[in-house]
C-alpha positions in Angstrom: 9.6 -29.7 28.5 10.5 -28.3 25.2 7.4 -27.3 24.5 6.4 -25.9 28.0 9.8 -23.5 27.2 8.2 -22.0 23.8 5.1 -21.8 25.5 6.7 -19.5 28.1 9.0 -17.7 25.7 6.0 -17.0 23.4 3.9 -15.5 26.8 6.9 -13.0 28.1 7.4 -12.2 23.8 3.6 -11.2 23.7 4.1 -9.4 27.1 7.3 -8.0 25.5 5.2 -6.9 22.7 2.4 -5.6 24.7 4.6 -3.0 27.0 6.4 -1.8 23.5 3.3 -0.7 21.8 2.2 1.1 25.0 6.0 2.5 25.4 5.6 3.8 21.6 2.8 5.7 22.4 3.5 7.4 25.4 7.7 7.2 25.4 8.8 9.2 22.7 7.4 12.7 24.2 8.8 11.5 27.6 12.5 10.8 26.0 12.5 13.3 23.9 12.0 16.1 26.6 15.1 14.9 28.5 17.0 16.8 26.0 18.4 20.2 25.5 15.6 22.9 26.0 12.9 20.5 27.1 9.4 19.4 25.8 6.4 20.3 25.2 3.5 19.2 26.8 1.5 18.5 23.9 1.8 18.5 20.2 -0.2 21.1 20.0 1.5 23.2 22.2 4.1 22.1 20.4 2.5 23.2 17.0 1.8 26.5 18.9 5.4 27.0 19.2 6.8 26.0 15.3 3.9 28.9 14.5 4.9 31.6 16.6 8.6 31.1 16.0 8.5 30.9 12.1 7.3 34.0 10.8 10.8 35.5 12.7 12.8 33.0 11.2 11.7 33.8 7.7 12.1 37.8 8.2 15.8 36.8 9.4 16.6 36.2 5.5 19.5 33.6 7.2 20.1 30.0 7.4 20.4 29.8 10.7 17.0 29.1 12.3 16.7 31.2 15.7 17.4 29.6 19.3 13.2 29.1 19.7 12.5 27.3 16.4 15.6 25.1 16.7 14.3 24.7 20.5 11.1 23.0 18.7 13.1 21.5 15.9 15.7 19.8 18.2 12.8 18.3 20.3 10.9 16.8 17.0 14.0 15.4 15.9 14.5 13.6 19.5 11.2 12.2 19.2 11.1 10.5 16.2 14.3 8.7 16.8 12.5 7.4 20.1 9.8 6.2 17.9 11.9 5.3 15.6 13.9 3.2 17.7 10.2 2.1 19.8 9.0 0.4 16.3 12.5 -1.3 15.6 12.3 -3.2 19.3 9.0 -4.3 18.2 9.8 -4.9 15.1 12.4 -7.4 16.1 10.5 -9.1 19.3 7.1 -9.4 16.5 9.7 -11.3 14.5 10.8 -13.5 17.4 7.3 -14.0 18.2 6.1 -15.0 14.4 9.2 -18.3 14.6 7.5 -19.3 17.7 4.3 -19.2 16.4 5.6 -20.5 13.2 6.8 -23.2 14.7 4.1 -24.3 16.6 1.8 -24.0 13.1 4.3 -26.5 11.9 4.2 -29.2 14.3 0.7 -29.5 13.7 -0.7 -26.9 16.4 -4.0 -26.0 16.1 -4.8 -24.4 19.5 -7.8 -21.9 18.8 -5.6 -18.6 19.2 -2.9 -19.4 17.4 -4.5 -18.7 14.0 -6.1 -14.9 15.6 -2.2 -14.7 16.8 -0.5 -14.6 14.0 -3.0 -12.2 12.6 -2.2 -9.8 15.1 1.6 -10.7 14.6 1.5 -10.3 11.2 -1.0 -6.6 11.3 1.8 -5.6 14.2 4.4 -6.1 12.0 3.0 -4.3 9.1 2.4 -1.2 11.5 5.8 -1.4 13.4 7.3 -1.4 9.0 5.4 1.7 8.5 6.5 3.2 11.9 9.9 3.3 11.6 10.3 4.1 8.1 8.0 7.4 8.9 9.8 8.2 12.3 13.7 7.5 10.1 12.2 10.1 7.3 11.0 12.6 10.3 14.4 12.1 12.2 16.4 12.6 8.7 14.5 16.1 8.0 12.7 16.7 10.9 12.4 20.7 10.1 10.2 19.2 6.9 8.2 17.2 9.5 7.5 19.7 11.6 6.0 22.0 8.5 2.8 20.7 8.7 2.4 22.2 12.4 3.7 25.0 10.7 0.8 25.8 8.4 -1.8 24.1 10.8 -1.3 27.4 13.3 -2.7 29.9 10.9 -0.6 32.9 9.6 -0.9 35.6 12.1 2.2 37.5 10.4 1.6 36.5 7.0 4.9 35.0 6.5 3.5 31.3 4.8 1.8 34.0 2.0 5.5 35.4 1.6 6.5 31.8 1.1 3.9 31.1 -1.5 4.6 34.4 -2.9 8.0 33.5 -3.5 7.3 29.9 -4.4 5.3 30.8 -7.2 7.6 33.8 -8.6 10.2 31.4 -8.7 8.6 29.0 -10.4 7.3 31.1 -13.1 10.0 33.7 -13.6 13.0 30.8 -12.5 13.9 33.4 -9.6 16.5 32.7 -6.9 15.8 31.3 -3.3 15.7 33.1 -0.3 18.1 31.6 2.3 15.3 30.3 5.2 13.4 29.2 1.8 16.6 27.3 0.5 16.6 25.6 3.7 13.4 24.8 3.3 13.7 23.4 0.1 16.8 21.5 1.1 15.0 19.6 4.3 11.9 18.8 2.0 14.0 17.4 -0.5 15.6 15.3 2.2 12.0 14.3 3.7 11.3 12.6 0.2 14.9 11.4 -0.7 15.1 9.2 2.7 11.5 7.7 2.0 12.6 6.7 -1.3 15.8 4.9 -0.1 14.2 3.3 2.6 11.0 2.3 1.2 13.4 1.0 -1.8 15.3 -1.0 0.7 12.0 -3.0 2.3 10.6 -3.7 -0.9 13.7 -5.5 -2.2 13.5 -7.0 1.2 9.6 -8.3 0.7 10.6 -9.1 -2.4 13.0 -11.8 -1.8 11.1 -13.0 1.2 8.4 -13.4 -1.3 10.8 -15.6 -3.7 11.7 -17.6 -0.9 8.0 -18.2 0.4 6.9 -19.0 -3.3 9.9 -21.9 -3.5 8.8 -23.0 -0.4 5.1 -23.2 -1.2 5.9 -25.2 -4.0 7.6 -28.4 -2.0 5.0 -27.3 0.8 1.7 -29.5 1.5 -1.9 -28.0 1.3 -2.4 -26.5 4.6 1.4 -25.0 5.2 1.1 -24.2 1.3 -2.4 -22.0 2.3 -0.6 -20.2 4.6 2.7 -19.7 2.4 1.1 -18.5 -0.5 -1.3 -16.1 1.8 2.1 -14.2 2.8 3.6 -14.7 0.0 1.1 -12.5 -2.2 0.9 -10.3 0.3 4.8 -9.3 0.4 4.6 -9.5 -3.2 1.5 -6.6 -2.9 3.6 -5.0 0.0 6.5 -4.4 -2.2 4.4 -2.9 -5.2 2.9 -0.4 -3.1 6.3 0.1 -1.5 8.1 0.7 -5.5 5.5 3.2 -6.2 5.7 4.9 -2.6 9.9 5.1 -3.4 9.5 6.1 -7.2 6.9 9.1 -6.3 9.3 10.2 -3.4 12.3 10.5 -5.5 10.7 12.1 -8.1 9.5 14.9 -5.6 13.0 15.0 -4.5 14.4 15.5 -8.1 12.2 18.7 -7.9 10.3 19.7 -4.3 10.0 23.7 -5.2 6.4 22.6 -6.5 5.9 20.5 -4.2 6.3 22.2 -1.4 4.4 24.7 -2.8 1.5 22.4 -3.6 2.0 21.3 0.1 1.2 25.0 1.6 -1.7 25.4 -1.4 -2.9 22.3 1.0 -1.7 19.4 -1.6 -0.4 17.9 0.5 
């Protein structure tokens, strides 16, 4: 009976699973249109917008950004908390799903899909990581995020050369910022300060889940060890790549005016 009930909880998690990764696709532009001002019905209409709209807000010389390109703003920022939020629900039900299948593993189960399972499982749960710690840095500076579209639309009114112009003057002759370029700055620095923090907060996490899986491979016999020492080097890797990810971001934080400028050069 018991195991009949993790069979069944295990079938409605991977069905669980299944609708989220469609639901992370295709809900986010669907949620994030309920809000103020709408959607868009594409990302590149979308990026069509962010282009027209900028070259007004830079000739502004304000802070403020102008009721169209905080239209397009707004609706970026709405989407990536739906993503964000998407890839935490899957997050969470690929962890329930990994103790099931855990557990099976270590009652002796050696069903033919359970090994191919927790592959998928485990490459789920690597993409759902990387998912929400993007979608919490886009929601965190989403004006950042949306720069990309920015320079992808071309420069019909010359404004990106203004910002290079004024990049580069600045960072030879130590000139002052332009108010829509100090909020530029600002939101870029922001992009690379919340990346740091939170890829600095899963790598301590992979890294004591790495401890504990090396302690545990240790007391563990030779086929549970196999499989403890496989995940166990590869949250050891994952939290490497995650410490370097976290120091590069905060040291583009410490000082984005060159990056950002390297970024519309196309460096980035």
């Amino acid at each position: 009976m018991r195991g009949h009930l993790e069979h069944l909880r295990a079938a409605l998690l991977a069905a669980l699973t299944a609708t989220l990764v469609a639901a992370f696709v295709v809900g986010p532009r669907l949620l994030a249109a309920l809000g103020p001002g709408g959607g868009f019905d594409s990302e590149r209409e979308l990026s069509a917008a962010l282009g027209a709209e900028f070259p007004g807000y830079w000739r502004s010389g304000g802070r403020d950004l102008p009721p169209g390109l905080d239209r397009a703003v707004d609706y970026w920022f709405r989407y990536h908390v739906a993503k964000a939020v998407f890839a935490a629900l899957l997050l969470i039900v690929l962890v329930a799903l990994g103790v099931l299948l855990w557990r099976a593993f270590r009652r002796g189960g050696r069903g033919p899909l359970l090994a191919p399972a927790g592959v998928v499982v485990v490459a789920l749960g690597l993409f759902a990581t990387v998912a929400l710690m993007a979608n919490i840095q886009g929601a965190a500076a989403p004006f950042a995020s949306a720069l990309p579209m920015v320079a992808s639309g071309g420069d019909p009114a010359g404004a990106l050369d203004q910002v290079r112009r004024e990049l580069d003057a600045a960072a030879t002759g130590g000139g002052r910022f332009s108010p829509p370029l100090a909020v530029m700055i600002g939101d870029f620095a922001r992009f690379h300060v919340v990346l740091a923090v939170v890829a600095a907060v899963v790598a301590a996490v992979l890294i004591g889940v790495s401890a504990v899986l090396w302690r545990r491979f240790a007391a563990a016999d030779r086929r549970t060890g196999r499989v403890l020492g496989s995940f166990g080097v590869l949250s050891a890797l994952s939290s490497l790549v995650l410490v370097v990810v976290a120091a590069a971001n905060a040291s583009t934080a410490a000082d984005p005016a060159p990056a950002l400028l390297a970024f519309f050069n196309g460096g980035w």
